[in-house]
C-alpha positions as CSV (number, residue, x, y, z in Angstrom):
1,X,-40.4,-14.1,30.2
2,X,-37.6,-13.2,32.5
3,X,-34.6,-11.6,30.5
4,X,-31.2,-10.4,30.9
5,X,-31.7,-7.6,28.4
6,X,-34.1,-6.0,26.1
7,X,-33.4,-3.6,23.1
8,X,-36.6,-2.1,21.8
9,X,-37.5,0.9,19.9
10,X,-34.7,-0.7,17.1
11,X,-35.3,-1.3,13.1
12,X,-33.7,-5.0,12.8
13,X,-31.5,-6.3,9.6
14,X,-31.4,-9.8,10.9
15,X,-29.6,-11.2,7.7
16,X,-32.0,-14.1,7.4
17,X,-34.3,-13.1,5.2
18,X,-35.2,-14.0,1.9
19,X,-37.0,-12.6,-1.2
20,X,-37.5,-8.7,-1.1
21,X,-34.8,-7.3,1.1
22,X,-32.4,-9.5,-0.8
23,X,-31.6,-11.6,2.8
24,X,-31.4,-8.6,5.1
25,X,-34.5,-9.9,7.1
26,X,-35.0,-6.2,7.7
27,X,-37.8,-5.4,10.8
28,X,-39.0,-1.9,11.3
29,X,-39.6,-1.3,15.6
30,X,-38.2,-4.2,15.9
31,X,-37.0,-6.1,19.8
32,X,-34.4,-7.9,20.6
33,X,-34.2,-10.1,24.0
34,X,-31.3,-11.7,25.5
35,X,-30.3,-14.1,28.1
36,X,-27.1,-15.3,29.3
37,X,-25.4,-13.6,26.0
38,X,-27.8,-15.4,23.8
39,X,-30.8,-14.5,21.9
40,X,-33.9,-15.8,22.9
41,X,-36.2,-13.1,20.9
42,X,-35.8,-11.0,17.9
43,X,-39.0,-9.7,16.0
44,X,-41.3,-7.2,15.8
45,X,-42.7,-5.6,18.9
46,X,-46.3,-6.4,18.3
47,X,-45.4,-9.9,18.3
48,X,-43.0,-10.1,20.9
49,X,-44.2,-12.3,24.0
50,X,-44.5,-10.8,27.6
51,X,-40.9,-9.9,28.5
52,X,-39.4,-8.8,32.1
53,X,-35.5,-7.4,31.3
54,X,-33.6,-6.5,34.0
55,X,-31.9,-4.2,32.1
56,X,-33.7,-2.2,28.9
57,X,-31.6,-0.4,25.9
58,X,-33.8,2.4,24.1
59,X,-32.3,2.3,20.5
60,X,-33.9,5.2,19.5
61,X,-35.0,3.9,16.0
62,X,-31.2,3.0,15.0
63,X,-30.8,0.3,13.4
64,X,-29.3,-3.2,14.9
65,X,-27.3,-5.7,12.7
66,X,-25.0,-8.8,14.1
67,X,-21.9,-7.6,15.1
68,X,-19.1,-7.8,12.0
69,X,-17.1,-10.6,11.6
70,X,-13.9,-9.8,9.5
71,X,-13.4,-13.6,8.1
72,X,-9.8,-12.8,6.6
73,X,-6.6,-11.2,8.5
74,X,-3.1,-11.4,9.0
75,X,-3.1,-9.4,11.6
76,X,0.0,-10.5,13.6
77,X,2.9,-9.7,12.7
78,X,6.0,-7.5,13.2
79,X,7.2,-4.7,11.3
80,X,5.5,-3.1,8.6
81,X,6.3,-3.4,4.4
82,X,5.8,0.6,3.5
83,X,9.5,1.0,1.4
84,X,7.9,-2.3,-0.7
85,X,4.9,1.0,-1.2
86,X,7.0,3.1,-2.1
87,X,9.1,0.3,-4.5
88,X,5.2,0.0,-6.2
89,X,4.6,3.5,-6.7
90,X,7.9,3.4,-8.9
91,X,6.8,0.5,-11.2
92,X,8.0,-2.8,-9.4
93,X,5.0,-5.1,-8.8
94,X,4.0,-7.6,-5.9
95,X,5.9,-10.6,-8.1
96,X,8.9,-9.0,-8.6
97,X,9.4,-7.5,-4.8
98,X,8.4,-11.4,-3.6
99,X,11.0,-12.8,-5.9
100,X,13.4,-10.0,-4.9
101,X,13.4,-11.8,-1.2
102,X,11.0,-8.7,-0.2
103,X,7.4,-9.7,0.6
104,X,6.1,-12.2,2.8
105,X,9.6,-13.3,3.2
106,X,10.8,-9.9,5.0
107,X,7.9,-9.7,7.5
108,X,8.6,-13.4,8.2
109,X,12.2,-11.8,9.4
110,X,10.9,-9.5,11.9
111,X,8.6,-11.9,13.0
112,X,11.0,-14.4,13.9
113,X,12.5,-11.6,16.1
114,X,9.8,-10.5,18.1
115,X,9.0,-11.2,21.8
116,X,5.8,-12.4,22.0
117,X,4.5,-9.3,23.8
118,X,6.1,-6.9,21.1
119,X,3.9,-8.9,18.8
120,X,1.1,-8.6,21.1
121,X,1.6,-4.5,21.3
122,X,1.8,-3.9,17.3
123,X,-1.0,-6.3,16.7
124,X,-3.9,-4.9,19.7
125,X,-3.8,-1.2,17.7
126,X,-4.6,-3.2,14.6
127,X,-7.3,-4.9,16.6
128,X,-8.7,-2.0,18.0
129,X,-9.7,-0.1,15.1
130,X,-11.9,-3.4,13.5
131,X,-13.5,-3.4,17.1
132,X,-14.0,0.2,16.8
133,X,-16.1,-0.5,13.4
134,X,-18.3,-2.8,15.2
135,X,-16.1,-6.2,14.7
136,X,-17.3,-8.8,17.0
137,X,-15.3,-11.8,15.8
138,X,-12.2,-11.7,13.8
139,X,-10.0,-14.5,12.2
140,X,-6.5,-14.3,12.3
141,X,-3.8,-16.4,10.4
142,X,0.1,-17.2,11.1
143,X,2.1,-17.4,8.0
144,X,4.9,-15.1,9.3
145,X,7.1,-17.6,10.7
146,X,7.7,-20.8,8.5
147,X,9.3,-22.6,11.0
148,X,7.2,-24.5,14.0
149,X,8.5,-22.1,16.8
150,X,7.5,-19.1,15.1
151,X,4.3,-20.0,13.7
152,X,3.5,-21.5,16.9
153,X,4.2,-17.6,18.3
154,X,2.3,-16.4,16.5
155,X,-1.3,-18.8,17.1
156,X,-0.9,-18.1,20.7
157,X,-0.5,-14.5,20.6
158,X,-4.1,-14.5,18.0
159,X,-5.5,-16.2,20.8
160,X,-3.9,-14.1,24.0
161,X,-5.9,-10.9,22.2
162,X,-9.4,-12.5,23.4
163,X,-7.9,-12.0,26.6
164,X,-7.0,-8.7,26.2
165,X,-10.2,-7.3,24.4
166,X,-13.8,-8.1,24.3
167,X,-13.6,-10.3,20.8
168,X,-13.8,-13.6,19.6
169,X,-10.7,-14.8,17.9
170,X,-10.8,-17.5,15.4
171,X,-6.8,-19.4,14.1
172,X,-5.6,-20.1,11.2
173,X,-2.7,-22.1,10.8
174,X,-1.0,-20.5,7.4
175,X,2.4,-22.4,7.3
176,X,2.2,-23.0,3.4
177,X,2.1,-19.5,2.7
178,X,5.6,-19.1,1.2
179,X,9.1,-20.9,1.4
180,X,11.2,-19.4,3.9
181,X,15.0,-19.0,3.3
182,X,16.7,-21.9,4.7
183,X,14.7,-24.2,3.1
184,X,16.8,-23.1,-0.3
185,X,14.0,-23.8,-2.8
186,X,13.1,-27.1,-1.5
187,X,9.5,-27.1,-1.8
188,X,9.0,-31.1,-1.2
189,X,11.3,-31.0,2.2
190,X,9.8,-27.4,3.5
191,X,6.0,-29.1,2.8
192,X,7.0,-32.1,4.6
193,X,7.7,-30.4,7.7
194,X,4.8,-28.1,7.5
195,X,2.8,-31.6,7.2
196,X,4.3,-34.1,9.1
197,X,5.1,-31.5,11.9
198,X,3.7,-28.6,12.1
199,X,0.0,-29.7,11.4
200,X,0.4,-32.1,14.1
201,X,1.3,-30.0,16.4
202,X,-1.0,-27.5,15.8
203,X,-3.6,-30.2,16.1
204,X,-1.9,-31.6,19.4
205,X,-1.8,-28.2,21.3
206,X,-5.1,-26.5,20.2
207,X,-3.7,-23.8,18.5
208,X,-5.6,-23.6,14.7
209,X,-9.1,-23.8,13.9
210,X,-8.5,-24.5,10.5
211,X,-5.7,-24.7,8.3
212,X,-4.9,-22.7,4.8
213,X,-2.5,-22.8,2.0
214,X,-1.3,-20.1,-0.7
215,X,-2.1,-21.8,-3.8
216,X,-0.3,-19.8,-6.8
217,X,2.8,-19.7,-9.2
218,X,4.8,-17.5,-6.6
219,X,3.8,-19.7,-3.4
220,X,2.6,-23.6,-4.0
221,X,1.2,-25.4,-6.7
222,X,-2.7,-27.3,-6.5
223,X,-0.9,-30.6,-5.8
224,X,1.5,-29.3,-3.3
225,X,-1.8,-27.7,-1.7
226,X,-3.4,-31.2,-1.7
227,X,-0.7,-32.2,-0.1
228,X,-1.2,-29.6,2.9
229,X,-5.2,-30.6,3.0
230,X,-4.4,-34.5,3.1
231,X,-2.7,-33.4,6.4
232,X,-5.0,-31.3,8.0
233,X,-7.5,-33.6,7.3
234,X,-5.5,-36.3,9.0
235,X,-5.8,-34.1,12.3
236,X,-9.6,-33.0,11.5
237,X,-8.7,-29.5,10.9
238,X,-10.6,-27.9,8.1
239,X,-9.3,-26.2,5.1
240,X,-9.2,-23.1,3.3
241,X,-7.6,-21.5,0.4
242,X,-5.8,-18.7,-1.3
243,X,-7.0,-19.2,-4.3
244,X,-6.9,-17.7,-8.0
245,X,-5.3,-13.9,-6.8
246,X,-2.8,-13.7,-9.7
247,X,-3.4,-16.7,-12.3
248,X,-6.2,-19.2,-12.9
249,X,-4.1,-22.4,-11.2
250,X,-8.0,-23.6,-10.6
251,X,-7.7,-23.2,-6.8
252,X,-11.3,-22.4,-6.6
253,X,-12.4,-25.7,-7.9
254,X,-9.3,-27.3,-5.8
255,X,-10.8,-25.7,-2.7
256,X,-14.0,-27.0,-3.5
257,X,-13.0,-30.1,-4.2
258,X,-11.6,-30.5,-0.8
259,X,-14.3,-29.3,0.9
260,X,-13.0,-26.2,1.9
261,X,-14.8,-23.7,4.4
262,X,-13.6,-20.9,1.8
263,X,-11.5,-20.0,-0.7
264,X,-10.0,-16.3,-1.0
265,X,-9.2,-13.4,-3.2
266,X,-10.4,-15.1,-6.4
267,X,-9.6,-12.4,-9.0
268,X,-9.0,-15.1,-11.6
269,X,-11.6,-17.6,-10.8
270,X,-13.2,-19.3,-13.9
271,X,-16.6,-20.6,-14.3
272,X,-16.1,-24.6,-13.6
273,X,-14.5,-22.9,-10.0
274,X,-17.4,-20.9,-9.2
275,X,-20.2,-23.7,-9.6
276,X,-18.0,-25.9,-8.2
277,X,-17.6,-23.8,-4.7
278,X,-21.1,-23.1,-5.1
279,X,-22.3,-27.0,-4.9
280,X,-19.3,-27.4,-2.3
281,X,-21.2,-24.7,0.2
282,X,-17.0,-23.5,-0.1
283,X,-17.6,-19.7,1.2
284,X,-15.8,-17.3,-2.0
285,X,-14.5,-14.4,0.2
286,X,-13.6,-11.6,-2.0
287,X,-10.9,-9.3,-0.5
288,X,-10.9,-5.5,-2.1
289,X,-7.9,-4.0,-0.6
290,X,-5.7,-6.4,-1.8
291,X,-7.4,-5.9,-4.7
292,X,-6.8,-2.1,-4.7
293,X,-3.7,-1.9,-3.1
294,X,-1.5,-3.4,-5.3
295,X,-3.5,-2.3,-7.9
296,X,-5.1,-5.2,-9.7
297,X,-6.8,-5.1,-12.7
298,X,-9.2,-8.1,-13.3
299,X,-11.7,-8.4,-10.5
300,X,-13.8,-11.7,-9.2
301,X,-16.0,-13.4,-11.4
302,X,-19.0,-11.9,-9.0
303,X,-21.9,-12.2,-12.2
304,X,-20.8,-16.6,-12.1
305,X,-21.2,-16.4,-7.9
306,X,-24.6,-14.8,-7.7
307,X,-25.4,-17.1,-11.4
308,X,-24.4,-20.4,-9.3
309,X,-25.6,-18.7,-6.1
310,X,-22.0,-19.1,-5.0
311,X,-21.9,-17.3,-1.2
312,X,-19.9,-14.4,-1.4
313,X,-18.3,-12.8,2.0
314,X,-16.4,-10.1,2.4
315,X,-12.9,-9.4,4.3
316,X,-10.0,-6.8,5.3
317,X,-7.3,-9.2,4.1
318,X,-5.5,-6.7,7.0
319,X,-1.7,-7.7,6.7
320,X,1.4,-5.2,6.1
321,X,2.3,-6.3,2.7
322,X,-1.0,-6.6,0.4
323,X,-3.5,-5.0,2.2
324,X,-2.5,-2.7,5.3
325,X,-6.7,-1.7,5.8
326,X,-8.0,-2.1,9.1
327,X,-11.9,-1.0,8.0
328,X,-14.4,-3.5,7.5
329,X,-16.3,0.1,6.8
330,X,-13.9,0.9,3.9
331,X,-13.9,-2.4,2.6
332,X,-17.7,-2.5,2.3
333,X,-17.5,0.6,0.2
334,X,-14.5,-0.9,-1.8
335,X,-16.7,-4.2,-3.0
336,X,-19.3,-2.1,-3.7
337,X,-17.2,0.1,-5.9
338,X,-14.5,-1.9,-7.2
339,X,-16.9,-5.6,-7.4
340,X,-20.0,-4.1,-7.9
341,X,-21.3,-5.6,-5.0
342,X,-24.6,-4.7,-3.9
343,X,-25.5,-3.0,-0.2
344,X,-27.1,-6.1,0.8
345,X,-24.1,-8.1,-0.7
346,X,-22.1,-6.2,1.2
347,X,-23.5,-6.7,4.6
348,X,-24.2,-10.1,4.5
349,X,-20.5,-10.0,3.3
350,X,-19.0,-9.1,7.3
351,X,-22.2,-11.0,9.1
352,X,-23.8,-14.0,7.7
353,X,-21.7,-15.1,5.3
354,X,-18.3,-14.6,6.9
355,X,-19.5,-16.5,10.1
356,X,-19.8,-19.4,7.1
357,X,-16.5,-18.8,6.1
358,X,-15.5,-19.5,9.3
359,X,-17.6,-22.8,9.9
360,X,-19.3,-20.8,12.7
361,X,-23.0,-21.0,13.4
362,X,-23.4,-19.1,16.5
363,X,-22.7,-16.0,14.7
364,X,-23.1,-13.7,11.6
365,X,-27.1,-13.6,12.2
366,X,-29.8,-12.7,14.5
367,X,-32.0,-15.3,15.4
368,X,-32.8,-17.5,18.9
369,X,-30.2,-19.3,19.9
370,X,-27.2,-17.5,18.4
371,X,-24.8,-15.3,20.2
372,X,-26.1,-12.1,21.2
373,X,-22.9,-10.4,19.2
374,X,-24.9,-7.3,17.8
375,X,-24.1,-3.5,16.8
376,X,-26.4,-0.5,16.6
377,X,-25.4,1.7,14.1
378,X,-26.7,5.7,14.0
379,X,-27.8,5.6,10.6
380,X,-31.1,6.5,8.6
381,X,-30.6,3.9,5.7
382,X,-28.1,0.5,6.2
383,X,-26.8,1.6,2.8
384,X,-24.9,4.6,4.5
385,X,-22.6,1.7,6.4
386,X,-21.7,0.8,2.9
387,X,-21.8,4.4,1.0
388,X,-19.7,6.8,3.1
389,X,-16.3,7.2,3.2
390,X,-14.4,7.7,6.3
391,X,-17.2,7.7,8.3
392,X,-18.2,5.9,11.4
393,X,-21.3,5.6,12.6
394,X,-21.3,2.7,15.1
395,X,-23.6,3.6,18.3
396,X,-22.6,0.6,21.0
397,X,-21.3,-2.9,20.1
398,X,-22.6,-5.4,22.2
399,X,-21.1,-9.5,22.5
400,X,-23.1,-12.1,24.0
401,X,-21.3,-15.4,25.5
């Protein structure tokens, strides 16, 4: 078999396997064969099929995993939210600084004011350092600009960094993420231009691959959100949901209930919420340095979503206010420490399961057919990826097409 490229001399976590490695798929001198940036063979050597490569990559006995896919980011934006760091280090909590007109509100002011390129220069050093962990594909939300102009800014400028760097970029359209000044605590006439315009349009022009809400007592309530999911389902954009962070409003379930792709954060998820996602196939992507940063003290319900069997991903969150973390590395190490999440949780966390978070199918997991997205990692046991601190051990990062 003629191929584009060849990787031998590899050990393989393939993240389709079942029973003993826990769904790793783990293959010791393993091969991987590519052609036109898919795969067409991954296995063991000795039962690999004749194979001519025009090109051949000696791993060396590192091991290969599908290149990261960071399911959860803000990551454009303007500005940055450190004085609301210092404002927490004296006492004040995430509620009071949102209610204080600080929060998402002030980064949706510098937003508003940003050329396009300036938002294109803060955002590519952000991007840069989840490539330089071995991100392949990376999902990125608006929710800075509550008005259609802004938000609209925003969606292009995600999608302007695939030109710019070698990554896949998946949109979010995040307009229900808080109310913005002007509308003057309207909720009903803010939500009705977020559905009856801005949906639309996001539909019309291309520009969101899904749609998400903030579902909570400081943002919008579970009917409001149904509201928001009603409309994207009017333009066949899927749904997702910030869900359950700071009060049990039942978002989970909500999301669920809907049909959601995911539903995020989840600290206060209940029981009904995770069997409910579970028998949804509604992705619960649990996000740690939110979790850490402003220092939360309940974590997600992880015993009910391995009981239900619930599909737990993992994500940076990356955004100024919440979570300013730019390591899908650290954040491995964070669910593991902070979730009690195990190493095999973890890494199906940023592969497998995020690419489900993300409706995607061509990604997250190495077998014929998918995208040949992969990383090779200079490590002894996968379980370092997930142990050190501060550490990077990423050998090449390859994408397919």
């Amino acid at each position: 078999m003629r191929v584009d490229r060849l990787f031998r001399d590899a050990r393989l976590a393939t993240m389709a396997g079942t029973g003993a490695d826990h769904g790793l798929g783990l293959i010791e001198d393993g091969l991987i064969a590519t052609e036109g940036g898919r795969i067409v063979y991954v296995g063991a050597r000795a039962d690999a099929p004749r194979l001519d490569p025009v090109e051949t990559i000696r791993c060396e006995g590192r091991w290969i995993t599908p290149g990261l896919v960071d399911c959860h980011t803000h990551l454009v934006y303007a500005g940055n939210r450190a004085h609301e760091f210092e404002l927490r280090l004296k006492g004040a909590s995430y509620e009071e600084i949102a209610r204080a007109g600080g929060g998402i509100v002030s980064t949706v002011k510098a937003t508003r004011a940003a050329k396009p390129r300036d938002l294109c220069d803060e955002s590519l050093p952000r991007l840069d350092a989840l490539i330089a962990e071995g991100v392949t594909t990376v999902e990125i939300k608006s929710g800075y600009g509550l008005d259609l102009d802004t938000e609209e800014k925003q969606l292009r400028v995600a999608r302007s960094l695939a030109e710019k760097r070698d990554v896949g970029v998946v949109t979010t359209f995040l307009g229900a993420h808080a109310l913005p000044p002007e509308a003057n605590g309207d909720k009903t006439a803010y939500l009705d231009l977020v559905c009856h315009k801005m949906i639309p349009a996001m539909a019309h022009h291309g520009l969101a691959d899904a749609v998400d809400a903030f579902c909570e007592g400081i943002a919008f309530s579970p009917e409001e959100t149904a509201r928001v999911f009603a409309a994207a389902a009017k333009h066949g954009l899927p749904v997702k949901l910030h869900a359950d962070q700071l009060s049990n409003l039942h978002g989970a379930k909500l999301a669920a209930d809907h049909g959601a792709l995911s539903a995020d954060h989840l600290e206060f998820t209940d029981e009904e919420g995770a069997a409910a996602m579970a028998k949804a196939g509604t992705v619960a992507v649990l996000l740690p340095g939110a979790f850490y940063f402003i220092r939360e003290t309940q974590a997600p319900p992880v015993e009910s979503f391995r009981r239900h069997g619930t599909a737990m991903a993992l994500a940076t969150d990356s955004n100024p206010g919440s979570s300013p973390l730019t390591s899908p590395l650290l954040a491995m190490n964070m669910g593991a420490t902070l979730f009690r999440l195990t190493v095999a949780e973890c890494l199906l966390g940023f592969t497998g399961n995020a690419a489900k978070a993300l409706g995607r199918d061509d990604i997250g997991v190495l077998e014929p057919g998918r995208r040949a997205d992969l990383c090779l990692w200079s490590v002894e046991r996968l379980a370092e990826l997930v142990y050190r601190i501060g550490f990077n051990p990423l050998f090449a990062r390859y994408r397919g097409a």
